[in-house]
N, C-alpha and C positions, 0 to 999 in steps of 0.2 A: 353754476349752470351745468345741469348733467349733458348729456350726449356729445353732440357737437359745438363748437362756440358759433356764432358767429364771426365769419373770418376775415372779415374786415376789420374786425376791433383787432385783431393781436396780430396777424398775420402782416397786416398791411395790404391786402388784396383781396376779390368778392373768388369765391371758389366757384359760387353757378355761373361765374362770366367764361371759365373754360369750357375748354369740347367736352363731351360727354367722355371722351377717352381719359383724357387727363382728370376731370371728378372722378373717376370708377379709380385710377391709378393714386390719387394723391389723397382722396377721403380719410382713409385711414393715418395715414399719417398726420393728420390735424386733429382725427380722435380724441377728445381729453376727458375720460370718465370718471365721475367723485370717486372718490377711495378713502377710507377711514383709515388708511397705513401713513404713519410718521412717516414723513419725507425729513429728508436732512436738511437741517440749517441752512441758509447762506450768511458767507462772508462767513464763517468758520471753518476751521481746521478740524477733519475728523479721521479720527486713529483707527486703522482697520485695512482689510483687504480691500484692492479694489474690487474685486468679481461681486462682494458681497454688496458693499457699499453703493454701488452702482445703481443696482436693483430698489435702493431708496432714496433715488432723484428721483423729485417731479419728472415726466413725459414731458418731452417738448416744451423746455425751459432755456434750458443749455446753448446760448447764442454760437461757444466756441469754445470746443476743447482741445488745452495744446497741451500737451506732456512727453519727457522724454525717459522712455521705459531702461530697465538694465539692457544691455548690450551683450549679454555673454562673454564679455570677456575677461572674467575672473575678479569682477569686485566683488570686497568683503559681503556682503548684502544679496549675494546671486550666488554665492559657493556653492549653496545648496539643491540647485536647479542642473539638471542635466539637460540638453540639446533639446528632447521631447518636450520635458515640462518649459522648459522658457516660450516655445512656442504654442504649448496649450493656455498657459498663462494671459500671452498676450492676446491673442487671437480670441480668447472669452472678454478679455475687456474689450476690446473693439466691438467685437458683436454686440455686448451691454451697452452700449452709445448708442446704436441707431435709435431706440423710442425715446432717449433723455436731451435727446437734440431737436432743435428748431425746424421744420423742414426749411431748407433752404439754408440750414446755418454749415459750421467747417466742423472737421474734427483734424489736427494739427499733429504731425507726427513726427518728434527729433531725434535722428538712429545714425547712428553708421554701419556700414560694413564689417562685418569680424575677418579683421585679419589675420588672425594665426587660426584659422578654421582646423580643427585636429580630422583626418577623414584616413579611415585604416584601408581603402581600395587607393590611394593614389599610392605610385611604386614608392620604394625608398630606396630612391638613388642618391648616392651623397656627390653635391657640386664641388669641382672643383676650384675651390678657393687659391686663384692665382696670387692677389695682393694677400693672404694670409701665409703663404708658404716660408718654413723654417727651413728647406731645403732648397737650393735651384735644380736640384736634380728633376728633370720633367717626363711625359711619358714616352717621349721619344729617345730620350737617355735611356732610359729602360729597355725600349724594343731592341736601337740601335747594338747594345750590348748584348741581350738574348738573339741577338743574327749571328753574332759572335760569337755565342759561347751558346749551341742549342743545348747544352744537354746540364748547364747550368739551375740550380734552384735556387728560389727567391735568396736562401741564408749566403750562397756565392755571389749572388748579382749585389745584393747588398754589401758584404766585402770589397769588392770590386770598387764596387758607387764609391763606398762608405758611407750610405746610411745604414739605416734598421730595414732588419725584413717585412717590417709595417708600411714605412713608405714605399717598398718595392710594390709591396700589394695593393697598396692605396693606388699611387698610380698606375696598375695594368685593370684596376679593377671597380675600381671607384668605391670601394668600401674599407673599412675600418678591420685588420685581422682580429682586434683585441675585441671583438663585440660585433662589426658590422655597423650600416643603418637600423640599428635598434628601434629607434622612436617613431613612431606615428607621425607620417610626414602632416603638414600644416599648408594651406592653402586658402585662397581670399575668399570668404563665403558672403554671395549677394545678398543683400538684406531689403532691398527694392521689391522683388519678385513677392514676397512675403508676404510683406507689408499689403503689397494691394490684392493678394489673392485673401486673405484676413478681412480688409475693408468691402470687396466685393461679394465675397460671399454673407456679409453682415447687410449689406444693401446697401452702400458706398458706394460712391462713384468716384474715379482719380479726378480731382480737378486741375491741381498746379504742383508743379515739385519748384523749392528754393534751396541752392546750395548755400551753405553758407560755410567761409573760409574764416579758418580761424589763425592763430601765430603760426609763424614757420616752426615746424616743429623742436629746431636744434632749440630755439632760443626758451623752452622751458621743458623740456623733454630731454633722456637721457638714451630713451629708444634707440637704437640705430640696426642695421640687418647690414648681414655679410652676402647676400645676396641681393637684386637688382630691383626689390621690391621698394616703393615708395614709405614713408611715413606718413605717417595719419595728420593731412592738415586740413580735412572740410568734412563736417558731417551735411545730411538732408534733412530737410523738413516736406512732408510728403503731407498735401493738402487734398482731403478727402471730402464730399460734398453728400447732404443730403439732402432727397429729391424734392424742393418744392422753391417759390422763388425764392430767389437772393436779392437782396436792397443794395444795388451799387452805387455809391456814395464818393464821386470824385471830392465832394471838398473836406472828406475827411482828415485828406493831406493838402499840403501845399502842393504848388505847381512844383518847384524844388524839390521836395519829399519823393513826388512822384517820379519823377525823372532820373534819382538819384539811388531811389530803392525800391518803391511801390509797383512798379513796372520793368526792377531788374532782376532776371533769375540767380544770379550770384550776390550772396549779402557779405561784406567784408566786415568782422565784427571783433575785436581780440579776444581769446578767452580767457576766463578767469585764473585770475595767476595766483589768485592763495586759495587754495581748498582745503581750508584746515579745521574749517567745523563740517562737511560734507564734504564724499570725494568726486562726488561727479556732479557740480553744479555749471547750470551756462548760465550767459551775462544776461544782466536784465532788458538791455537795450531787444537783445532776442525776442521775448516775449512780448516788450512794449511793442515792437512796429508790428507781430500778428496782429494784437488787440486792434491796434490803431486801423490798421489795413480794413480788419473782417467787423468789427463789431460797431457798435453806438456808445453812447455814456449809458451808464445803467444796466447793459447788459449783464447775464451773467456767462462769469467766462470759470472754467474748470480745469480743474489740473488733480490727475487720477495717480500722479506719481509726487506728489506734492512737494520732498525732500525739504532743502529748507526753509520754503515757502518763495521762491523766487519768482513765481506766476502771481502770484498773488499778489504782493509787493507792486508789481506790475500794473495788474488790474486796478489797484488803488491809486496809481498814480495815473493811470486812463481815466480816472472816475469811472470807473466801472465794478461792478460787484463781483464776488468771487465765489466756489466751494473749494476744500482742498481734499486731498485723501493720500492719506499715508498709513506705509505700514508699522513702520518703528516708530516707539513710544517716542525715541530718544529722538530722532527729527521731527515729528509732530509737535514736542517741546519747543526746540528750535525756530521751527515755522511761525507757531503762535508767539516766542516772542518779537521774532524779525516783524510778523503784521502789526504786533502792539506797537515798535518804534516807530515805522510808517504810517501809523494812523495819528501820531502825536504830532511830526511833518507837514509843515504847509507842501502845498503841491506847486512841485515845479514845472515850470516848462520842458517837453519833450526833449531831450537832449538826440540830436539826429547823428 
C-alpha cells in the first residue's frame, strides 16, 4: 500500500479520531512509502556500521531498540575514538532511529558515567594522601620548623626532618619537585546530559530512566582509588519515547513482576562474571525485562551494538523477533553462533 496505511490496521488506533493538532503533528510519522531499497533481514545478525546500516531498516518497524554503546573508557574496540568522534558517533545513531521506530515504541539506552574523565582546565593539584604516606613527617612539622629556622632551605629542613627535600616540598606545596602534577587531572564526566540532548534533538522525548545495580565492585573488580571517589557499581538505562501512542499492557507481567521490577526505578541484577569471549557484555536477564516490559511477542526488537548477540538471545526467548548490528566480523561470528544455540533450545520460562 503506497502513501499512508490505514492506521488502525498496524498502529492499533484510527489517526482521524484525533484533533486536528495531533493529525498535522503525528501524520508523518505513520508515513510509510514503497521503496525498491533492500531493507535488512530480521532475526539476522548484520556486519557493518551502525550509521550505515541503520539507513536500511524498514521505517516504522522497530517496536524497541536497546543497546549499549562504547563508554569511552579505554576498551580495545574504542582506542580508536577520541572524545569528539565517540559523541558524533553516537549522537548519528540516535538520530538514525527516529523514522525506523514504531511511533509510540522505546529506544533503550545502557551507559554509565566516565569516571576518569581526562579535562586539561581542571587544576593539577596533587591530594594529599594521608593513609598513603611513607613519612609521618606532616605540613605542620614543616612550618613549625621553618618558624624556627627562617632562613633555612628545603635541603636543611630536610636534614633536620630527616627526609628528602622532595617531601619537604611536597608538603608546603602539594606538588611533586621531581616533575610536579604532570598529568591531566581526571574527573567524573556526566553521561545523562548527553544522552538526552542526542535523543531530543533526534525527536525523542525522555520517557523513564532505570538504574540498574550491578556486584559490589570489590568482589570482581580490582579498581580501587586513593582518593574519596566511589567505584563503578550501577550503570543507566535511559528510556527514550517516540511520539505517537504507546500500548500499555499491564498483563504483560505478573502482579509480582510488577511490583518487584516493572514499576521499580532500581534493577538489582549481577553482572557477568566471565567475559572472556567479549569484554563488555551485560546479563541477559537486562534485556529480557525491557523486551518483556515494552513490547508484544512478535515484535521486532534491535540491538545497533549487537556484540555477542546478547539482545537477541533475549528476544528469542520473549518470542519475539530480532535484527542485530555489529561492527567486528569476529563478534558478528560470535553472535550468529550464540542465536544458532538459542534457536535449537526449547524456551524456558522467564527467570525473574
Amino acid at each position: 500500500m503506497s502513501g499512508i496505511e490505514k492506521q488502525s490496521d498496524k498502529a492499533g488506533f484510527d489517526l482521524e479520531r484525533l484533533s486536528p493538532e495531533l493529525q498535522a503533528q503525528l501524520r508523518p510519522l505513520y508515513q510509510r512509502e514503497e521503496s525498491t531499497e533492500s531493507y535488512l533481514e530480521i532475526n539476522k545478525i548484520h556486519q557493518g556500521d551502525a550509521r550505515d546500516l541503520l539507513l536500511r531498516i524498514k521505517p516504522n518497524t522497530v517496536a524497541l531498540s536497546i543497546w549499549s554503546p562504547p563508554y569511552f573508557v579505554g576498551k580495545e574496540y574504542e582506542a580508536n575514538l577520541s572524545f569528539q568522534d565517540w559523541q558524533m558517533l553516537l549522537a548519528t545513531v540516535v538520530q538514525r532511529h527516529f523514522s525506523i521506530l514504531k511511533p509510540g515504541g522505546f529506544l533503550v539506552i545502557n551507559i554509565a558515567d566516565i569516571l576518569v574523565f581526562k579535562d586539561s582546565a581542571m587544576p593539577r593539584i596533587q591530594a594529599e594522601v594521608i593513609s598513603q604516606r611513607r613519612s609521618p613527617v606532616t605540613r605542620e612539622d614543616v612550618l613549625n620548623a621553618k618558624e624556627r629556622h627562617p632562613h633555612y632551605n628545603r635541603y636543611q629542613l630536610a636534614e633536620l626532618l630527616g627526609v628528602s627535600e622532595q617531601i619537604i616540598d611536597r608538603r608546603l606545596h602539594g606538588n611533586n619537585i621531581r616533575g610536579g602534577k604532570s598529568e591531566v587531572q581526571t574527573r567524573v564526566k556526566i553521561v545523562g546530559g548527553l544522552v538526552e540532548e542526542w535523543a531530543l534533538n533526534a525527536g525523542f522525548y525522555p520517557y523513564d530512566r532505570r538504574i540498574w545495580v550491578k556486584d559490589a565492585a570489590w568482589e570482581n573488580s580490582r579498581w580501587a582509588s586513593l582518593s574519596y571517589r566511589s567505584v563503578d557499581e550501577f550503570e543507566y538505562l535511559y528510556i527514550f519515547w517516540k511520539p505517537g501512542v504507546t500500548k500499555v499492557d499491564r498483563q504483560r507481567l505478573t502482579r509480582t513482576e510488577w511490583r518487584e521490577w516493572g514499576s521499580r526505578g532500581v534493577w538489582h541484577i549481577p553482572s557477568v562474571r566471565a567475559n572472556d569471549d567479549h569484554e563488555a557484555k551485560f546479563p541477559i536477564k537486562l534485556p529480557r525485562r525491557v523486551i518483556r516490559l515494552l513490547t508484544d511477542p512478535w515484535d521486532v526488537v534491535l540491538d545497533c551494538f549487537m556484540g555477542s548477540g546478547t539482545t537477541a538471545v533475549a528476544a528469542i526467548k520473549e518470542s519475539r523477533q530480532f535484527t542485530g548490528v555489529e561492527l567486528s566480523f569476529q563478534y558478528v561470528e560470535l553472535a550468529r553462533k550464540n542465536v544458532e544455540q538459542e534457536m535449537l533450545q526449547p524456551t524456558l520460562p522467564f527467570n525473574r
